[in-house]
N, C-alpha and C positions, 0 to 999 in steps of 0.2 A: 872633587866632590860634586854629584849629581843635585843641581839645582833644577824644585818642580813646584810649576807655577800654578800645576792644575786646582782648580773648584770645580761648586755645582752652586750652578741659583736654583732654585723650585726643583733638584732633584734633576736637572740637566748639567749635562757633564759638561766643562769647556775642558781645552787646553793649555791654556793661559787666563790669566786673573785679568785681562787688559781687553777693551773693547771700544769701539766707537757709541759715542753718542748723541743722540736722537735730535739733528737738526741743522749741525753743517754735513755740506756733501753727501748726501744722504736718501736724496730725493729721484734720481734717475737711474736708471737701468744701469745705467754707464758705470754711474759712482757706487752703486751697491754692487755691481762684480768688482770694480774697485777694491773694495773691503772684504770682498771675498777672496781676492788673491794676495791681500796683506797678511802681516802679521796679528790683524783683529783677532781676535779671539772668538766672535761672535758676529753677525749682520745685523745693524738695527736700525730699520726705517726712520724716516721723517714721520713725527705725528702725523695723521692722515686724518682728513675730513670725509665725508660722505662723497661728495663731487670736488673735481678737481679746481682747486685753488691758486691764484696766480699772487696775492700775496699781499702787502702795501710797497707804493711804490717806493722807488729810489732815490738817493741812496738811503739803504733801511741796515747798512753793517759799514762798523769801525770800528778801530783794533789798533791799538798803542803796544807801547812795552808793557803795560801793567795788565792790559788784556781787552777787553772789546764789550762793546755796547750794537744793539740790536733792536731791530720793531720788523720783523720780518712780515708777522701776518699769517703766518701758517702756511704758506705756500707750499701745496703736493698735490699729488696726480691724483691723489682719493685713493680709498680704501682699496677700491676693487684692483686698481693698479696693482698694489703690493700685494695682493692675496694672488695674482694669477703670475705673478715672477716669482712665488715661494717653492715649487715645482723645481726651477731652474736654478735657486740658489743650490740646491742639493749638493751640487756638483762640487762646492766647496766642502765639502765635509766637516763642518762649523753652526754652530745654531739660526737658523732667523727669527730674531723677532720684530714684530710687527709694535708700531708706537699709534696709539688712538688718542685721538684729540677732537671727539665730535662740538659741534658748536652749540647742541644740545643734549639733554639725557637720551631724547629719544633716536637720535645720531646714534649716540655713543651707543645703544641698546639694538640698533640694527645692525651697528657694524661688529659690534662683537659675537650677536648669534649668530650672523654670516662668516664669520673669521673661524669661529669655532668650529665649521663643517670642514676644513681646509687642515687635510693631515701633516702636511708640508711646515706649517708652521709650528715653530717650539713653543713659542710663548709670545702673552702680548702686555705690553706697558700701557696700561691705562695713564695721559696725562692729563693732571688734576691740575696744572700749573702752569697754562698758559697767559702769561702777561703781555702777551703784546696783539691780541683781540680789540679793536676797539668795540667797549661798551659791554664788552664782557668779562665780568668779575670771576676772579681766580675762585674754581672751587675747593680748593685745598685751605683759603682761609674764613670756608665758611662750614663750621661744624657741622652743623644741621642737615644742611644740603648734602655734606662728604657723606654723613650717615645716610640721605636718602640714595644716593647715588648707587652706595655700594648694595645697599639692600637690594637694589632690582640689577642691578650686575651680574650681582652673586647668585640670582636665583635658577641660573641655568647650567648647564654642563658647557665647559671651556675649555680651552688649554691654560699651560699653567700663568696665572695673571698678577700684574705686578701692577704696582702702581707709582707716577711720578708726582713729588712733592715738592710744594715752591718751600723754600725756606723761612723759618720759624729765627724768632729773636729771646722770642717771653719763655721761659722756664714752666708756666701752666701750660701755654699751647702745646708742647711738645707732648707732656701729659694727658692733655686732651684727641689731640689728634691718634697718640699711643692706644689708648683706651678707647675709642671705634677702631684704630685698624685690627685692632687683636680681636676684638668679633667676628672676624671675617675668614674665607678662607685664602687668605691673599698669600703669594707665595714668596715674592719679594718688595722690597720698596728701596727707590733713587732717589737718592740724596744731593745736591738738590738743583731742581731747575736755576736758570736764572734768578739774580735778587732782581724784582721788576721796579721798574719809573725809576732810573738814574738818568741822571743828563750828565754828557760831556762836552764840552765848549771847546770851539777852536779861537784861540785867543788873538790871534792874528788877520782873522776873518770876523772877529765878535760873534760868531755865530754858532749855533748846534749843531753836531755833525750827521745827524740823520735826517731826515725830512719826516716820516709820518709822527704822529700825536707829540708835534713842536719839538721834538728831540728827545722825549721821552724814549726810553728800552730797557731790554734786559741788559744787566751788568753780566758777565762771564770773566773768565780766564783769574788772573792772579789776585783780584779786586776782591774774588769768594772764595778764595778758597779757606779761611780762618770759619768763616759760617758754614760752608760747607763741612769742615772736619767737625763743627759743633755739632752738626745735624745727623751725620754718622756716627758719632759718639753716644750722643740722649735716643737715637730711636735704637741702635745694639743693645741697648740698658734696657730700653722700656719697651722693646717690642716679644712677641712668642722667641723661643728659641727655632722655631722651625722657619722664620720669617729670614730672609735672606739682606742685608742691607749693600746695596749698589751705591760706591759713593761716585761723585761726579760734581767738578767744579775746583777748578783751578791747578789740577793734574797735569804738567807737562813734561815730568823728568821723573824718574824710580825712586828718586825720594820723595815726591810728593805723592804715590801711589803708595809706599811703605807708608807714611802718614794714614793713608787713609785706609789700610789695610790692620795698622798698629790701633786705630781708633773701631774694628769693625765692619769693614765691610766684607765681602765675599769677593767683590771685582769691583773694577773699576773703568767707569768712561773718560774717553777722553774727549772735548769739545772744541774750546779754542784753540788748542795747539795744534789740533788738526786740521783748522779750518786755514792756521798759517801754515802749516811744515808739510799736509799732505798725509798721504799711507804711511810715510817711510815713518813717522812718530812711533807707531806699535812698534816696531821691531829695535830702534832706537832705546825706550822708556823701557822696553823687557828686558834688553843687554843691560841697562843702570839699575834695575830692578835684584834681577840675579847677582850683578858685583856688590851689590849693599849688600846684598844674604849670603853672598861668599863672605864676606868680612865679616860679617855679624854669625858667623858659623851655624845659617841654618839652610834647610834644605828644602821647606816647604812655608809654604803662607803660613799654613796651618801654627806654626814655632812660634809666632808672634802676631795672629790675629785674636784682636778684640782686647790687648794685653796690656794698650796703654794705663802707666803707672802714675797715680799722683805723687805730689812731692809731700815730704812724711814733717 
């Protein structure tokens, strides 16, 4: 039996439901033909700033069995970097998209009319869900502002534009946040950034294990992935039908990408498993992917996306 993994986010075709995401490895020439010769499904930058970014210092990443905390800082070559390698990704026959994470609107508003003249790029992930800025509050938990933001985003001709989302706990936020993005013309959203400010303690050293803002970071890997599946779950429900949901967060093996394909999404990123196991994870998590849906006798995502069933 012919197992196919193919989707489309915003109307762009991949070949597989599986991709990298936006933040390990991610950032150099080197590591995106990386991804380009993987089994990715798709190239997706490092959030990018305006000008190039060296990051907070170190150590700003650690990573246990249960998955990894982070204060990276933003660290990338800037915008213009990844708009002038969009040309040379071609060669992969695979999508790029480009990740924006300006440090203000009016950032975010330069670099996406400039991104936008660049035919080379598929699509671009506006990220709404930077937690580890210091002094910079996540725009994703402030309603107001997410509506101002997209309002003057929105108002120009782009490629197609997605948006990433820190994760939601409350049952109104989800509602709320649902009810702006559906006014818009947004064509997907990821599900979800890092959960931000967890600390991990090295109990043997008494200490924290990252250096910037006292040990504070993002949580990743297996720690989110229960919030994560919540988050793809309530915004499939509450979002347009034309709206794509990308889950990401805690995905290291094809059953936890069938989870979050079973709850809604269209594809799936993978982050900390990558950041431990390297390229070789895509091609890995798609072999366990396909053997789930040999067994489960289906043949396409499509058989079982969005189909999660309650108990009666």
């Amino acid at each position: 039996m012919s197992i196919n993994l193919n989707t489309t986010i915003g109307g762009i075709a991949l070949n597989s439901c599986i991709y990298n995401a936006s933040g390990p490895k991610c950032t150099t020439k080197e590591e995106l033909e990386n991804i380009g010769k993987s089994f990715s499904a798709a190239i997706l930058t490092k959030s990018s700033t305006l000008e190039l970014r060296e990051g907070n210092p170190s150590p700003r990443y650690y990573e246990n069995d249960l998955g990894s905390i982070n204060s990276m800082g933003l660290p990338n070559k800037g915008y213009q970097f990844y708009a002038d390698l969009a040309k040379n990704m071609r060669q992969y026959n695979k999508p790029y998209f480009v990740s924006v994470a300006g440090l203000s609107l009016e950032n975010n508003l330069t670099m996406l009319q400039d991104l936008s003249s660049v035919d080379a790029i598929d699509a671009i992930e506006l990220n709404l869900s930077c937690p580890n800025v210091p002094g910079k509050p996540q725009t994703g938990y402030d309603f107001e502002r997410t509506q101002h933001v997209l309002d003057k985003v929105c108002q120009f001709d782009q490629h197609t534009l997605g948006i990433k989302l820190p994760p939601y706990f409350d049952l109104i936020h989800f509602r709320q946040m649902a009810e702006i993005i559906n006014q818009y013309p947004i064509k997907f959203v990821t599900c979800v950034n890092s959960i931000g400010n967890g600390l991990v303690i090295d109990i043997d050293q008494e200490q924290v294990v990252i250096k910037p803002k006292d040990g504070f970071g993002g949580i990743g890997g297996d720690y989110i992935k229960p919030t994560a599946l919540a988050n793809v779950r309530q915004f499939y429900l509450l979002l347009r039908d034309d709206i794509d949901i990308i889950g990401s967060g805690g995905a290291k093996t094809g059953s936890d990408v069938f989870e979050h394909i079973l709850c809604g999404a269209s594809a799936v990123q993978i982050g900390t498993q990558y950041m431990k196991e390297g390229t070789s994870c895509f091609e890995r998590i798609e072999k366990e992917l396909k053997n789930l849906m040999l067994q489960k006798n289906y043949t396409s995502i499509k058989d079982f996306q969005g189909k999660l069933q309650s108990i009666k």
